[in-house]
C-alpha positions, 0 to 999 in steps of 0.5 A: 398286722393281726394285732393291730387289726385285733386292736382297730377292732377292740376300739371300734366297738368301744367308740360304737358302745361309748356313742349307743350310751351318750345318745341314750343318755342325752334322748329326750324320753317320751311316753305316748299316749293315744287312741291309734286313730289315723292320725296317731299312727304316723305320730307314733312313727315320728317319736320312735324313729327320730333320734332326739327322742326315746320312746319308753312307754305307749299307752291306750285305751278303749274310750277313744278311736280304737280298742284296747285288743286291736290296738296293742296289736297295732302298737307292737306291729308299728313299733318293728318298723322302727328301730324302736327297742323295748317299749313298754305297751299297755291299755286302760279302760274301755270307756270315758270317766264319765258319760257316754260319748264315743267315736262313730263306729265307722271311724273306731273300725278303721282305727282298729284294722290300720285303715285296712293296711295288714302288718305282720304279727309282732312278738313285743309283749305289751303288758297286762297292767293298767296303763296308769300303772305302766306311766307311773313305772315308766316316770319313776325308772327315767333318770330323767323328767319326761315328755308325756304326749296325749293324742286321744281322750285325757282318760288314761293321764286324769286317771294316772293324776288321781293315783299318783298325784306325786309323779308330776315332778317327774314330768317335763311337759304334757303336750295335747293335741286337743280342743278349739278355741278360735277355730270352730269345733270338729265334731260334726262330720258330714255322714257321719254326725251330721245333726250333732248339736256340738259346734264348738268342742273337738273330738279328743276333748268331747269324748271324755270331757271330765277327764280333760276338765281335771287334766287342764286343772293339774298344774302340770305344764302343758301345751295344747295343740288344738284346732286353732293350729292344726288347721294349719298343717293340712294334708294335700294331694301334693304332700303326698305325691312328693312323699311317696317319691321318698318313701324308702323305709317300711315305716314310711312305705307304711304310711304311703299305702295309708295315704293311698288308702285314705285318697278320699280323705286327703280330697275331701280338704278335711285331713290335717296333722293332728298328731303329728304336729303334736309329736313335732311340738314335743321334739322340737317346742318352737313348732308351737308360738302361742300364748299362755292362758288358763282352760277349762272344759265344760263338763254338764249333765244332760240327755244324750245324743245318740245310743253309745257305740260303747255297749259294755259301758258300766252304769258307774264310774271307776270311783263308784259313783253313778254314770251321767248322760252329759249333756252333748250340746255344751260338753267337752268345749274349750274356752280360755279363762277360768282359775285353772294353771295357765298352759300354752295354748298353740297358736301358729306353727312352720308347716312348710318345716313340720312337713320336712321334719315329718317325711325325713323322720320317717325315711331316716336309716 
């Protein structure tokens, strides 16, 4: 009886060992890219939890929502509430490519503290280099093509496509949440940027609207989820009651006390799944139906807007070339047409599905 107990264990462990390496070698890998604004937080979670999906790299940097020093910690501190293994993390530059547009310092304070919700300090190294060198490792050690998913200014991947303009083979799909087409921009918040002179851009495309021009231009295949469908899956007062009923792991616990914190947002009829429809569109690319256009972003100098809350920002660029004030009434807008690569652009999606998927993703064991 010992020996044969010996032995169901013995192929036990074989069976678990065999089935850990077919589902690592059959994920999806996927590098996440983003500004750990509120909205990328519980993106985060769906590409480290759901088990079609390997997360292999998350990247940031300091030209959109957040902070390269706060979110490093937020990264590593979201990711042990996952059961996420090792995760390369690092950031890039604290500012655009070019010009001097940034988030409201308001909205970048919230980003940084996790909307005031305290994690415990994590022991995951987040690593010293670039974050381009960090995409670039990640792409050349996956044994296969990978998902790149960017939520936040372009920075860091137009970057990554000037220094290594041969990783792109090494891609299977770019998906951005970003840009407006048919729908009005999102840049004029009410208390925030109420005289902002911009009615067309959105915020991710508008920080750093010379990245997302060279971005759109790559060739690589893309899929833009951009206002015209996220203002489909909005974020009610209902969603969130039904998802505290189920909230049973710590990530989606996490995300309860996000909700709970964020009452007035959801009531304000102005929060909506950015992120997290793009991280659903790289799991699963039936949540983006649209069509497939050329893109191309304006990018022309001007007077600013407002002083930059981006204080140490240099007076060149990382080429050395002099840095513009860019003109805040026509940057950063997304129009179709042009001579650029055709991308898909998003224009519907299943939210009743997207809003299942999200929940059971976060509250899988």
């Amino acid at each position: 009886m010992q020996k044969r107990n010996s032995l169901y264990i013995f192929y036990s462990c074989v069976l678990v060992a065999f089935l850990s390496n077919a589902h690592a070698s059959s994920a999806q890998p996927v590098i996440f890219d983003t500004d750990m604004a509120i909205d990328d937080w519980s993106a985060l979670l769906v590409l480290a939890m759901h088990d079609d999906l390997e997360l292999v790299a998350v990247t940031s940097n300091g030209a959109g929502e957040t902070r390269c020093a706060p979110a490093m910690k937020n990264i590593a501190a979201l990711l042990d509430l996952t059961p996420a293994g090792d995760v390369q993390i690092a950031c890039g530059d604290d500012y655009p490519m070019d010009g001097y547009f940034a988030f409201p310092e308001p909205w970048r304070q919230q980003a940084d503290t996790l909307s005031g919700i305290t994690l415990p300090d994590s022991a995951r190294p987040t690593s010293e280099e670039h974050a381009v060198e960090v995409i670039h490792t990640a792409l050349d050690s996956s044994g296969q093509k990978t998902v790149l998913v960017a939520t936040g200014s372009l920075t860091n991947i137009a970057q990554w496509l000037e220094k290594y303009p041969g990783d792109t083979n090494k891609v299977q799909r770019l998906v951005i949440m970003g840009g407006a087409f048919e729908a009005p921009g999102n840049i004029i918040v009410p208390g925030f940027t109420d005289n902002h002179p911009n009615t067309e851009a959105e915020w991710n495309i508008f920080v750093d609207p010379e990245a997302a021009a060279q971005v759109f231009a790559s060739g690589l295949s893309i899929e833009v989820v951009g206002l015209d469908v996220t203002n489909q899956v909005k974020v009610t007062k209902a969603f969130a009651r039904d998802f505290k009923a189920v909230a049973k792991t710590q990530a989606a616990q996490f995300w309860d006390a996000v909700l709970d914190d964020n009452d007035w947002f959801i009531e304000s009829g102005e929060y909506y799944f950015w992120d997290v429809l793009a991280a659903l569109v790289a799991l699963d690319p039936s949540f983006c139906k649209g069509d497939l256009a050329p893109v191309t972003v304006s990018v022309e100098a001007g007077a600013p807007w407002q002083p930059s809350s981006l204080r140490s920002i240099p007076d060149t660029t990382a080429n050395g070339a002099e840095r513009r004030h860019l003109d805040a009434r026509k940057s950063g807008i997304t129009r179709v047409g042009g001579d650029n690569p055709a991308v898909k652009i998003c224009r519907d999606t299943d939210a009743n599905r997207a809003f299942r998927l999200f929940t059971h993703t976060l509250n899988q064991g």
